[in-house]
ROGUDO-665973 format. One record per residue (C-alpha): residue number from 1; residue in one letter; x negated, y, z. Coordinates in Angstrom, 2 decimals, always signed. Each point is the difference from the previous one (the first is absolute). Layout:
<lotis>
LOTI   pos   code        c1        c2        c3
LOTI   NUM      A         X         Y         Z
...
</lotis>
This chain:
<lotis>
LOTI   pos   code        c1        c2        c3
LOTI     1      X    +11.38    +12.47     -1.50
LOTI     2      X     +1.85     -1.62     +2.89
LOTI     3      X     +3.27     +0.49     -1.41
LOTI     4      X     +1.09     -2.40     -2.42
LOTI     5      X     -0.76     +0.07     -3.70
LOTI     6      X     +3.50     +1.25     -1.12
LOTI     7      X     -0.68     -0.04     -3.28
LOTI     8      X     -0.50     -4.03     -0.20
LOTI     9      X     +2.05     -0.49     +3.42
LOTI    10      X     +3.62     -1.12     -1.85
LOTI    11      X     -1.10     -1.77     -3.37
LOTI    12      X     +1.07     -3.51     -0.39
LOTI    13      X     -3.56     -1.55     -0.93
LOTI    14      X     -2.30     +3.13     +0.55
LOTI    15      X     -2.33     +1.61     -2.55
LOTI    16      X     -2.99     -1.77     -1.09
LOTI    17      X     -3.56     +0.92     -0.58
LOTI    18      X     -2.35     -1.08     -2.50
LOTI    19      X     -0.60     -3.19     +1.88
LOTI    20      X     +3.06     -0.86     +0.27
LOTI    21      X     +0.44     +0.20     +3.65
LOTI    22      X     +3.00     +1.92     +1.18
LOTI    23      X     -0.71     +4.00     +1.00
LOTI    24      X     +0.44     +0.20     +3.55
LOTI    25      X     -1.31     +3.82     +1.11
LOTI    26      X     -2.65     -0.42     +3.17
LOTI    27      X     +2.32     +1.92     +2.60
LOTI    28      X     -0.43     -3.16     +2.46
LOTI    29      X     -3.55     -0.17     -0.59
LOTI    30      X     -0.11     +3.97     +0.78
LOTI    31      X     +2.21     -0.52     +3.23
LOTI    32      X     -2.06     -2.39     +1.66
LOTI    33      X     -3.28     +1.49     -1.00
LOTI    34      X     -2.00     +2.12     +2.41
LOTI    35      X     -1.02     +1.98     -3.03
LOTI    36      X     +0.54     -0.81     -3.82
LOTI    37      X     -1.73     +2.08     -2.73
LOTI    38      X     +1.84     -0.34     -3.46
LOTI    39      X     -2.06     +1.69     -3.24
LOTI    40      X     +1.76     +0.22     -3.55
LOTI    41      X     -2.79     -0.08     -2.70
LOTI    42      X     +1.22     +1.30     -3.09
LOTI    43      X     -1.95     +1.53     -3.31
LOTI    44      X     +0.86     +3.53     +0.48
LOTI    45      X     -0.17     +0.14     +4.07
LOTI    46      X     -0.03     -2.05     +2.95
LOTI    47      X     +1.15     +1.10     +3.47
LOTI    48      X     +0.12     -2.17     +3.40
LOTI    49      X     +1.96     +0.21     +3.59
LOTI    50      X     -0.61     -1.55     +3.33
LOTI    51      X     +2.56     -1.15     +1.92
LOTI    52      X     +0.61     -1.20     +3.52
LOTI    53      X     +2.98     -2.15     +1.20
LOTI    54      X     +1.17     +0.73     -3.24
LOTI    55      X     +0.09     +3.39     +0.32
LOTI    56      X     -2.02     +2.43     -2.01
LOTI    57      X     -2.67     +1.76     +1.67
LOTI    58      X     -1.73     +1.42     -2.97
LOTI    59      X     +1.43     +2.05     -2.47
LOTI    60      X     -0.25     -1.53     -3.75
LOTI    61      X     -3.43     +1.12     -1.21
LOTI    62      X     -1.43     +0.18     -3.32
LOTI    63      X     -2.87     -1.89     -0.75
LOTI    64      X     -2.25     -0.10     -3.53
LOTI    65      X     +1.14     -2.35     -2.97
LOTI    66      X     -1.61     -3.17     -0.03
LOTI    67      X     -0.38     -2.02     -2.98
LOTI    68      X     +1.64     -2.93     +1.94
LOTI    69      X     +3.97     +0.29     +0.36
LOTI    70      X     +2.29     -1.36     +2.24
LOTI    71      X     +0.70     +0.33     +4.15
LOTI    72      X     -2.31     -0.98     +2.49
LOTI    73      X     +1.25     -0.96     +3.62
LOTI    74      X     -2.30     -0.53     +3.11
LOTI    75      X     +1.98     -0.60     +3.40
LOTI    76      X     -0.59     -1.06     +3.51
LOTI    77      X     +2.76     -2.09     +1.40
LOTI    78      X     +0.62     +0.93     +4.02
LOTI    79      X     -0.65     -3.46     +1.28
LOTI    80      X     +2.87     +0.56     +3.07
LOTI    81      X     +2.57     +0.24     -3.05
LOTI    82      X     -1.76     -2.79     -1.48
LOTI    83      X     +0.03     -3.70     +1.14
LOTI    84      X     -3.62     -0.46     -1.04
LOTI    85      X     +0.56     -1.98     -3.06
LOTI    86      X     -2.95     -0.07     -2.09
LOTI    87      X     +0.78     +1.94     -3.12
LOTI    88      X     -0.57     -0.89     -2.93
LOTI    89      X     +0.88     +0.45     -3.68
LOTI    90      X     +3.05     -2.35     -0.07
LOTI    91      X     +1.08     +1.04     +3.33
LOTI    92      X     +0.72     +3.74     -0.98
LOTI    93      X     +1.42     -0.96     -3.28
LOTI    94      X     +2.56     -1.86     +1.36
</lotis>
């Protein structure tokens, strides 16, 4: 996850999600991050990793189904890679 996304990397205009917003991957936000935990949520099995520094230190477990779908991604940003910025919403979307 601290590699770039190379499947998005050389397209013109970048794929888009549902939103509309262009899909970016979170490798930067894994990089920077003391420890990032990403969990896919799908209808027939979910599984999660941790990572530090962008670097897995989990292997990909499986989890139970939920009956919500969709990823889930909690992170801690290492504040000596960050300038302190407050973050917020609009800030990590851009």
């Amino acid at each position: 996850m601290a590699t770039k996304d190379l499947r998005f990397f050389d397209t013109a205009h970048g794929v888009s999600l549902p939103d509309g917003e262009a899909r970016r991957g979170i490798s930067v936000v894994a990089a920077v991050s003391r420890w990032l935990g990403h969990e896919n949520r799908r209808a027939d099995g979910s599984w999660t990793q941790r990572y530090e520094y962008g670097i897995p230190v989990t292997d990909l477990l499986p989890s139970a189904a939920t009956a919500h779908t969709g990823a889930v991604v909690r992170f801690q940003a290492d504040r000596e890679l960050v300038d302190g910025t407050q973050l917020t919403i609009d800030l990590v979307r851009a």
